[in-house]
Every structure is written in structure tokens, then in C-alpha cells.
C-alpha positions in Angstrom: 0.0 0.0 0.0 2.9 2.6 0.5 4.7 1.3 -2.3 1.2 2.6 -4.2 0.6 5.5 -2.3 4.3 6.3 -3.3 4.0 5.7 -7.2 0.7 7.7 -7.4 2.5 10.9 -5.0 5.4 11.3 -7.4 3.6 10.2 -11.0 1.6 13.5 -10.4 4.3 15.6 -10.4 5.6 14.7 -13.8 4.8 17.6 -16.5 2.4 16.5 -19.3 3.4 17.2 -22.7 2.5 20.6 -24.2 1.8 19.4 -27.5 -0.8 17.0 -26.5 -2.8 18.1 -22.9 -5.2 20.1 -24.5 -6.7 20.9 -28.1 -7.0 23.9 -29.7 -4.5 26.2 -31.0 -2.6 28.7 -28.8 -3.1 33.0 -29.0 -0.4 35.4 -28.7 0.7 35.4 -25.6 1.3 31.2 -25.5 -1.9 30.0 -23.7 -5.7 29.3 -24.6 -8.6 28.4 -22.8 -9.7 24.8 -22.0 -12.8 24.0 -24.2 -14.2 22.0 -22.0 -13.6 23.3 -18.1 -12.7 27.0 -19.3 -9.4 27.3 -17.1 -6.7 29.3 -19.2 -3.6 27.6 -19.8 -0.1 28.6 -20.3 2.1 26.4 -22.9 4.8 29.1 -23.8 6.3 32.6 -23.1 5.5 35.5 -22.5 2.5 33.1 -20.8 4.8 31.9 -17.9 6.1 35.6 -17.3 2.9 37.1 -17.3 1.3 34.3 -14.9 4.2 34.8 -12.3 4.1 38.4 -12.4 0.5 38.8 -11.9 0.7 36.2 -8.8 3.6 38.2 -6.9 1.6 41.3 -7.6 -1.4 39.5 -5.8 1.1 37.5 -3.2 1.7 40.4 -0.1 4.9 40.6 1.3 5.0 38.3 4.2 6.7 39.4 7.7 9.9 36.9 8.4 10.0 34.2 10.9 11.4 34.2 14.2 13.7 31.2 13.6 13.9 30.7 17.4 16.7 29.3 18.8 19.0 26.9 16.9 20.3 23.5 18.4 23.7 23.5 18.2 25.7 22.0 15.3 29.1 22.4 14.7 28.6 19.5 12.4 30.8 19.4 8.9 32.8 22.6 10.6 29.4 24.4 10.6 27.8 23.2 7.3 24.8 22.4 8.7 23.7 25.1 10.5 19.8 23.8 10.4 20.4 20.5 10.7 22.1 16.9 9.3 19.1 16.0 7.1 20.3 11.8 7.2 23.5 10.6 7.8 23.1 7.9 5.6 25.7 5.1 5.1 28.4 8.0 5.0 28.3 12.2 5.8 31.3 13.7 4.1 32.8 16.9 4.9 34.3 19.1 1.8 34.8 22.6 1.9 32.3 24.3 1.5 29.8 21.3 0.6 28.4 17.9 2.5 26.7 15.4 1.6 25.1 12.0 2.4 25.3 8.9 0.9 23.1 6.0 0.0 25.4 3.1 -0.5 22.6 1.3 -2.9 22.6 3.6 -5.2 26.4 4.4 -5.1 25.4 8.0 -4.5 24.2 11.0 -2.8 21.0 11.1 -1.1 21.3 15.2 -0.3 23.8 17.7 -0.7 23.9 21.0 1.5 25.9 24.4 1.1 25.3 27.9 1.6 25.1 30.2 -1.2 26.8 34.1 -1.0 28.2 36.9 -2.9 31.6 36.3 -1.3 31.9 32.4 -2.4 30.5 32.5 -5.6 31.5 35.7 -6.8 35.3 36.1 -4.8 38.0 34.6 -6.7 36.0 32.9 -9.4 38.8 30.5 -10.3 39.1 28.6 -13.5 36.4 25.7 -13.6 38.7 22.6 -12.8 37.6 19.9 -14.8 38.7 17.3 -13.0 36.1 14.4 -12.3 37.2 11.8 -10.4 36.0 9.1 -7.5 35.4 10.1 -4.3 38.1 7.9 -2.7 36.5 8.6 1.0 34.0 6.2 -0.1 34.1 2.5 0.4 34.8 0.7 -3.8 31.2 -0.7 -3.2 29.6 3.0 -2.4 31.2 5.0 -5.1 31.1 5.6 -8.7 33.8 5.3 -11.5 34.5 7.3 -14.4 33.3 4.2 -16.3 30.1 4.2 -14.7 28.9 7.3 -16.9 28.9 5.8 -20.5 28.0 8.9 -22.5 24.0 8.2 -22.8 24.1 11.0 -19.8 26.0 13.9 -18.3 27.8 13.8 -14.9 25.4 16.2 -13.0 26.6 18.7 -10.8 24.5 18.3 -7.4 26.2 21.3 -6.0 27.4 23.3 -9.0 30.9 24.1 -9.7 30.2 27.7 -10.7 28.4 28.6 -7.1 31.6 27.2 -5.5 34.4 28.7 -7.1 35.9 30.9 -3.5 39.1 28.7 -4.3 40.9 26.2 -6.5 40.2 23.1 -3.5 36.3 24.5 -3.4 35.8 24.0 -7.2 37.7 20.7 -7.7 35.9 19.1 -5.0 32.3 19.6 -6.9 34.1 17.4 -9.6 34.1 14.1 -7.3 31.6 11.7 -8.5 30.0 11.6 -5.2 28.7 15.2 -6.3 27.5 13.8 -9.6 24.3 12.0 -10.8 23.5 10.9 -14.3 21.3 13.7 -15.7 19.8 14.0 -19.6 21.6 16.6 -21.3 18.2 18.3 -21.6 17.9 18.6 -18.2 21.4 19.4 -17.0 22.1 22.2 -19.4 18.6 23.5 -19.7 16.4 23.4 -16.3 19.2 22.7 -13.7 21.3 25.2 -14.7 18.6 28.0 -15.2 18.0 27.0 -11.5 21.7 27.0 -10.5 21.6 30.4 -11.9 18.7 31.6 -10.1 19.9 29.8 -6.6 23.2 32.3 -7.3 20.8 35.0 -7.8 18.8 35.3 -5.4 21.5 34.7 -3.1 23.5 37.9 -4.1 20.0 39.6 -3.5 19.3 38.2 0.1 22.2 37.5 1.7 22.6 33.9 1.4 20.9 30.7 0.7 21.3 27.6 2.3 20.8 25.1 -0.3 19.7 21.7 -0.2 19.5 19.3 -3.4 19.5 15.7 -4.4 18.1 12.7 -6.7 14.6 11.1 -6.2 14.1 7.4 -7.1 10.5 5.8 -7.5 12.4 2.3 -7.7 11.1 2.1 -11.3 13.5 4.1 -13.3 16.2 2.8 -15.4 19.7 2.2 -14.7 23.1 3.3 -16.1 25.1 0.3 -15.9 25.5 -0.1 -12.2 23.9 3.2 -10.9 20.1 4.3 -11.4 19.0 6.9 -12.8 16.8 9.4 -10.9 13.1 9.8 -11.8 13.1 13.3 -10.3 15.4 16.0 -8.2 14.5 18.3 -5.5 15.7 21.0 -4.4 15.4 23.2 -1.0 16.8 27.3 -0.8 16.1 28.5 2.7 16.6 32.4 3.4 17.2 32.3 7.0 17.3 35.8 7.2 13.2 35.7 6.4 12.6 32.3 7.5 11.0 31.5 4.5 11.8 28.5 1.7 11.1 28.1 -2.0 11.6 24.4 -3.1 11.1 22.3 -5.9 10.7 18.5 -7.1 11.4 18.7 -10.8 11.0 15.6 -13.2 13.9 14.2 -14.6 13.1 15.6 -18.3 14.3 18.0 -20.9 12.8 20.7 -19.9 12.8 24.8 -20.3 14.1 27.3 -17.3 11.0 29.2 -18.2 8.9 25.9 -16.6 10.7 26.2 -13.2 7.3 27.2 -11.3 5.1 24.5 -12.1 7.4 22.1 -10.5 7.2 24.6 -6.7 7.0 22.5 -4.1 6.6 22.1 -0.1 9.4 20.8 1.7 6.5 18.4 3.9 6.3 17.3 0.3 9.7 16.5 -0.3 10.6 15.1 3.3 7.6 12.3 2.3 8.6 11.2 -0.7 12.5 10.9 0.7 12.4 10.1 4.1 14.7 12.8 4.7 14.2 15.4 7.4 15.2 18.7 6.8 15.7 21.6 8.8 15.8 19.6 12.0 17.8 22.2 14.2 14.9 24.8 13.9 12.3 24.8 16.5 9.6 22.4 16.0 6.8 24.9 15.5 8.7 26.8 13.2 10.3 23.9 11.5 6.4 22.7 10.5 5.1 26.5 9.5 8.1 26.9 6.8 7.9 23.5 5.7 4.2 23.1 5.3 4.3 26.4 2.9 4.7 27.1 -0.4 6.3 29.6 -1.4 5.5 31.5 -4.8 8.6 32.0 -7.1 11.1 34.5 -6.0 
């Protein structure tokens, strides 16, 4: 029965295909109404653009929350500031990143790092290039560079260009414990208009502390030994404002522009992983920023 209620939760979150979810041809602005129901629909630009400006217009300007008082955690050298979401089979320590790893799917279940002006926009050193096994990592927990055959890209969890403060920070994105097989489509398209946006809104806040990993449904396929994701989340917390914009997005080629049709709840995300985010925050403000969503920033 979980297993179903499971399968049903994420299939729902998958986009439907432009061309074919409703008839009739679209106006001028990329949407049309729905013959039968009469809802307009967006299918291009300047449809999205238009939608999410006229919703922040109608969205008022919410007062921040009172995070409370933190528990402390000096885990990862102060990392985690809210919280080890799972220790896992293993919790590495890198720079400027962790992560925890699922052993069964010789991979990350989450990644966490804080995104500011001063990291991502300090030294910006040359990217580095160099992917390689995470040799922290038991043989039978880690990729190899043979592990990625070319049908997809090596998938920056954490992306290279947020954390370039320093030759060490950048080179340590490039360990395959930071990588997950990703469609071209997706990578370059979707994932790195949010990777962009992540960076943005960060040099407009403050900072962002960022949390990101893979979803499996345990139907997807596999890439040689490792499967491949059906979906990936991602969490940006403002602690500043106490307030969280998230996303599950489906593993698809998809369009930056699509981004807020895939806005999520991190209650959402937490029961579809598992994982528990956040845990350092007071409990009754832990459950009022997870339980909302958020419009797009």
C-alpha cells in the first residue's frame, strides 16, 4: 500500500506534454482556454512571465520568521547550520559542501551548502575539470568514471560555478560523489537556469542555504551499475526571512521558463525521501516553513 501511495504521489508531479494536454491552437501570448472546463492555460512565453508576475503582484509581502533558537551543530565545521538532514551510510565533509550517501545507489541522497556573494562571486577560479572518484568512499559505495557511458551527463549536485571561492572548493564539486546521471536536456537546460537563479537570489538576500539531491520511484532505469533518478529536489532556505522556496522537478528536458510549475513544499519533499530537513529549527517553526509554499522568487 505505500509502495502505491508512493508511485501515485510522485507520477503527479511529472509535467504532461505541451503538445498533447489540450486541443485547440494557442493565442499570442502562448496560452488558450480549455474548451471543456474553461481554465486558461499557459504552454509558452510571455505566458509563464505574465502568470508569475501577476501572482507576486497578488502575493503580499510576508513578515519573516522568528527562527527561534538553533540546536547547536558544529557539524561538517558548521555546514549544517539547520540540521544533518540523514546521515546515511556515510556524511562527508568538503569545503564548502556535504553530503550524504546512499550506498545502494552508489550516491548522494542530499547535498547541503550555503550560497553568498563572497563564495560565488570572490576569486571565481578557472572551472577545474577534474572528475574523479570520491576515494573517502568504500569501492562498493562510489562511482567510476566508467560508470557514466555517455548516454548521460555527470550532474553537478552542487554546481561548480556557485563554489568557485578557491581552487580546493571547485575541484571538490568534480568528485563523483557530487554527480548524478542527468539527460543533457535537463542538466544544461532546467538545472542550470536553476543553478543560476539559486546564485541570484542569493546575491539579492544575503545567502541561501541550499539543499539538493536525486529522487528514485524504484522504477527508473539504470546506467550500468547506478540508477538513474526519476526526479530531483531542491530546497533554498533564506534564513534571514525564514522562508523556503523548493522544488521537485522531473527528470526531463525541460525549459528554465517551466521552473514554477514544479514549486513544491518541503513536507512534500521530506515524504517522498524520508529525509528530514531543517531539524535544528524549533519544531513549530520547523512545521510552518515546511508546510508552505512559497511563490517564485
Amino acid at each position: 500500500m505505500r509502495r502505491i501511495v508512493f508511485l501515485l504521489s510522485i507520477s503527479l508531479l511529472v509535467a504532461p506534454d505541451d503538445s498533447t494536454a489540450h486541443g485547440g491552437g494557442l493565442n499570442a501570448e502562448g496560452g488558450h482556454y480549455n474548451k471543456k472546463t474553461g481554465e486558461y492555460h499557459c504552454h509558452r512565453e510571455p505566458c509563464f512571465s505574465n502568470q508569475q508576475r501577476q501572482l507576486k503582484q497578488r502575493t503580499p509581502v510576508a513578515a519573516p520568521v522568528e527562527l527561534g533558537v538553533l540546536s547547536t551543530n558544529n557539524t561538517c565545521n558548521g555546514l549544517l547550520p539547520f540540521g544533518v538532514p540523514d546521515k546515511g551510510d556515510h556524511m562527508l565533509c568538503r569545503t564548502a559542501y556535504a553530503v550524504g550517501i546512499d550506498c545502494s545507489k552508489r550516491g548522494a541522497a542530499w547535498v547541503a551548502y550555503t550560497v553568498r556573494r563572497d563564495i560565488s562571486d570572490s576569486a571565481n577560479v578557472e572551472r577545474s575539470d577534474d572528475f574523479r572518484p570520491d576515494l573517502e568512499l568504500p569501492k562498493e559505495c562510489r562511482k567510476e568514471l566508467y560508470d557514466f557511458n555517455g548516454s548521460y551527463d555527470r550532474g553537478h549536485l552542487v554546481s561548480a560555478e556557485t563554489l568557485d571561492g578557491s581552487y580546493r572548493m571547485n575541484s571538490e564539486t568534480f568528485l563523483l560523489s557530487n554527480m548524478s546521471p542527468q539527460l543533457s536536456g535537463f542538466n544544461r537546460a532546467i538545472w542550470r537556469g536553476l543553478e543560476n537563479r539559486e546564485r541570484k537570489w542569493a546575491n539579492q538576500r544575503g545567502q541561501l542555504h541550499v539543499i539538493t539531491g536525486p529522487i528514485h520511484d524504484g522504477s527508473g532505469r539504470m546506467m550500468g551499475r547506478i540508477p538513474v533518478p526519476t526526479h530531483y529536489y531542491k530546497i533554498l532556505f533564506d534564513p534571514a526571512l525564514g522562508k523556503a522556496l523548493s522544488f521537485i522537478i522531473p527528470h526531463q528536458a525541460l525549459k528554465t521558463v517551466s521552473l514554477g510549475r514544479f514549486i513544491s513544499s518541503i513536507d512534500e519533499i521530506e515524504a517522498i525521501t524520508g529525509i528530514d530537513f531543517l531539524s535544528s529549527l524549533e519544531d513549530s517553526v520547523e512545521a510552518e516553513i515546511e508546510r508552505s509554499v512559497s511563490a517564485m522568487w
